[in-house]
C-alpha positions as CSV (number, residue, x, y, z in Angstrom):
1,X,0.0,0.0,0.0
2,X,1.5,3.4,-1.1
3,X,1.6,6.1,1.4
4,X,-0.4,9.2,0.6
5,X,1.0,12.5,-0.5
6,X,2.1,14.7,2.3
7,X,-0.2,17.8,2.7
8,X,1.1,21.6,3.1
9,X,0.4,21.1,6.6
10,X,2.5,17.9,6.9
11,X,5.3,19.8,5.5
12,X,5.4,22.3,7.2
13,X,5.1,20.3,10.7
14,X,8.2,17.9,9.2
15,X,10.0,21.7,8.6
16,X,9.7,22.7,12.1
17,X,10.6,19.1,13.3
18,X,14.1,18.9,11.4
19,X,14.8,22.5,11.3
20,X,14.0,23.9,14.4
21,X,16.3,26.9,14.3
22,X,15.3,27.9,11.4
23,X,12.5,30.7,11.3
24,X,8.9,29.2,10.5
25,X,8.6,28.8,6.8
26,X,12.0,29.1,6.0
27,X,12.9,25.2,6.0
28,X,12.3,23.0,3.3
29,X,11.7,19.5,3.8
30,X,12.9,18.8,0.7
31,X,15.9,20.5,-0.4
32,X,17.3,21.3,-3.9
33,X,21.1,21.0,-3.2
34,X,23.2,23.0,-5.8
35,X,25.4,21.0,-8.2
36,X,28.0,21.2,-10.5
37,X,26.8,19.1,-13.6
38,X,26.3,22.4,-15.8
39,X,29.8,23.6,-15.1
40,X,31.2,20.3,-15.4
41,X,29.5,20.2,-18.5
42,X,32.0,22.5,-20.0
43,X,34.6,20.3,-19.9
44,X,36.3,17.8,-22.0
45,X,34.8,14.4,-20.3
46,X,38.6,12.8,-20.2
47,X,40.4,16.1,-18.8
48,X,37.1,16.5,-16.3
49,X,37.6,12.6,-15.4
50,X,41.0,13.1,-14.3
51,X,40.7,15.9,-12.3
52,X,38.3,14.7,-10.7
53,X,40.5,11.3,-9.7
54,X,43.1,13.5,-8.8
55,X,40.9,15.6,-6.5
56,X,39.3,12.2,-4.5
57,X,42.8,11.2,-4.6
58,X,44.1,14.7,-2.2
59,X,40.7,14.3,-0.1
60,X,41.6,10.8,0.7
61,X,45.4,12.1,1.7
62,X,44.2,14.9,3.6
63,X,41.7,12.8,5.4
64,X,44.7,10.5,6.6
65,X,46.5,13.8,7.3
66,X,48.9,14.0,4.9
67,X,48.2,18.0,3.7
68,X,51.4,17.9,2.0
69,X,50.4,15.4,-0.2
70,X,46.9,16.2,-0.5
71,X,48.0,20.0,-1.9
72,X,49.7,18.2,-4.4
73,X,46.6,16.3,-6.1
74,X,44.9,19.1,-5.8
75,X,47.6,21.6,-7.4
76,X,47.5,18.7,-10.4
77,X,43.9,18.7,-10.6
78,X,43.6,22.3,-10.6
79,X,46.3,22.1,-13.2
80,X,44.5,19.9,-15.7
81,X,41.3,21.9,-15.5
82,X,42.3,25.6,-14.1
83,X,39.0,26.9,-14.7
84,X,37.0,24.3,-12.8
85,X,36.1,25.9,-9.2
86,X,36.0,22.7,-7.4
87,X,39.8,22.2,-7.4
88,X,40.6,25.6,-5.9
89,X,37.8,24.5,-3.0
90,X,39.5,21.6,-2.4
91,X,42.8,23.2,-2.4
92,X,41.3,26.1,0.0
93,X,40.3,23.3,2.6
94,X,44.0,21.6,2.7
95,X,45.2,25.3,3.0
96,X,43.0,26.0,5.6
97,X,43.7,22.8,7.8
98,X,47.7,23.6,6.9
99,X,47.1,26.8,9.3
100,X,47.8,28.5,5.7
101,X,44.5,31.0,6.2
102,X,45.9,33.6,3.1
103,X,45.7,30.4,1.0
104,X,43.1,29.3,2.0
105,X,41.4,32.7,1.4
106,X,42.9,33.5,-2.7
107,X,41.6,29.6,-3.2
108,X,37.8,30.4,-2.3
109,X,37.7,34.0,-3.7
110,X,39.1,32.1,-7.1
111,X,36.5,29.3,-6.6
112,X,33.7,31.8,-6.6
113,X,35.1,33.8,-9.5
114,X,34.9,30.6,-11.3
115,X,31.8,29.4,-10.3
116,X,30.2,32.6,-11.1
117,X,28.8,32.4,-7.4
118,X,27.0,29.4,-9.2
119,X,26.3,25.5,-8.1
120,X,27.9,23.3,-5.5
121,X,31.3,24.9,-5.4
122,X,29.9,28.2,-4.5
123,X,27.8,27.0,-2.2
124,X,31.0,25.1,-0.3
125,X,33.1,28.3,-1.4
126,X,31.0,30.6,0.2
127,X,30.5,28.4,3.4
128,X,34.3,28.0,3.8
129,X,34.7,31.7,3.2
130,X,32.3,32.6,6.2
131,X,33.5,30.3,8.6
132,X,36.7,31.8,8.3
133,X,35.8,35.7,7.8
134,X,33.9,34.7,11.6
135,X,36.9,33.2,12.9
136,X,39.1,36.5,12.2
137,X,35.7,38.0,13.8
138,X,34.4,39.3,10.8
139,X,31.3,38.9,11.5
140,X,29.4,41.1,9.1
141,X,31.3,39.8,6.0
142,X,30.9,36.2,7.4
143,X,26.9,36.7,7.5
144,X,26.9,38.1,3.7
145,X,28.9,34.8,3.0
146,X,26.7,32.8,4.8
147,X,23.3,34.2,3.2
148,X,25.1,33.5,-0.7
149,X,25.5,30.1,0.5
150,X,21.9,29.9,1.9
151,X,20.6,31.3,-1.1
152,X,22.5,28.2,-2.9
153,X,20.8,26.3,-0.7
154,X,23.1,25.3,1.7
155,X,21.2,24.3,5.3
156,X,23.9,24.7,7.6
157,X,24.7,28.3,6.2
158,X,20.8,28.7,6.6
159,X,21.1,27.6,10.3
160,X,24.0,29.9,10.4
161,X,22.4,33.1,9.5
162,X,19.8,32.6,11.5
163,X,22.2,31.7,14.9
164,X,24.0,34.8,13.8
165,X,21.0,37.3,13.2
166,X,19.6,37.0,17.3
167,X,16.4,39.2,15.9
168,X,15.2,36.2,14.0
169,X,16.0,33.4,16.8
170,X,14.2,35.7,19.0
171,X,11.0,36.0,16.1
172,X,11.2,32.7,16.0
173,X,10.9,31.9,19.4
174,X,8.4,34.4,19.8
175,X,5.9,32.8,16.9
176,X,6.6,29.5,18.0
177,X,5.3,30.6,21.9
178,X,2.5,32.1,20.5
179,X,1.7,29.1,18.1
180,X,1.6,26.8,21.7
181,X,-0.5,29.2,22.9
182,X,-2.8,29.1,20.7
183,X,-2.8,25.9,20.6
184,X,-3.5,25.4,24.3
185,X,-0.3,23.9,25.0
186,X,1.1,26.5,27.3
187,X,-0.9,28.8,29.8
């Protein structure tokens, strides 16, 4: 037996559920996550094929720890395709974990360039970019990074801009008492 379509209603209560700091009507249950297909497109399927080898081939390094190593796929990959933004975010990551923060920094600017603030890349670009900008306490900067990347459809830059914007938490909690009361659920 097939389960029935989900309603508006059912939505929205599964939005509130798995998304709770998120303002009301903000969440989506189901999320479009941004790709790379039409940029990857572009490329010549062989050339795109290898870089893309070399590029599991540096995550797999640097997830053993070996940044040395994993910097060097990635200068390859970005190398065989230096027009594809997914190298230089990959890159940017190894920097970043390599305490090399400037690198880290010219490696996501270059990825959105690239991207045209477009896709999956951005969306990780942008994300990296925040997380750093609010590290150096940049905290302005980091929330216009964080809103790209939301806008790409990123949920934990969603989850950020809302944790970082204390007007809409407080909305939120606001709407949500009022909802229970309403509701009867709280005197």
């Amino acid at each position: 037996m097939e389960n029935p379509p989900s309603t508006d209603r059912d939505t929205a209560v599964l939005n509130c559920i798995f998304n709770p700091h998120l303002p009301l009507g903000e969440a989506s249950a189901v999320t479009t996550k941004p790709s790379d297909t039409v940029i990857d497109n572009e490329y010549d399927s062989q050339l795109l094929n290898q870089a893309k080898e070399l590029e599991v081939n540096g995550i797999k390094l640097a997830e053993r720890g070996d940044l040395e190593g994993a910097l060097n796929y990635f200068n390859q990959s970005i190398e065989v395709l230096p027009n594809r933004p997914s190298g230089y975010n990959n890159r940017a990551q190894a920097h970043r974990l390599n305490g090399n923060i400037n690198g880290a920094m010219e490696d996501l600017n270059k990825a959105i360039e690239l991207s045209c603030g477009q896709g999956l890349s951005a969306s990780q670009a942008f994300t990296q970019r925040a997380l750093l900008k609010k590290l150096s306490g940049d905290n302005d900067s980091a929330l216009e990074d964080f809103k790209c990347a939301a806008a790409l459809g990123n949920d934990f830059a969603k989850t950020q801009v809302v944790e970082m914007n204390p007007y809409a938490a407080m909305c939120n909690r606001m709407l949500s008492s009022a909802f229970k009361k309403l509701k009867g659920e709280i005197n």
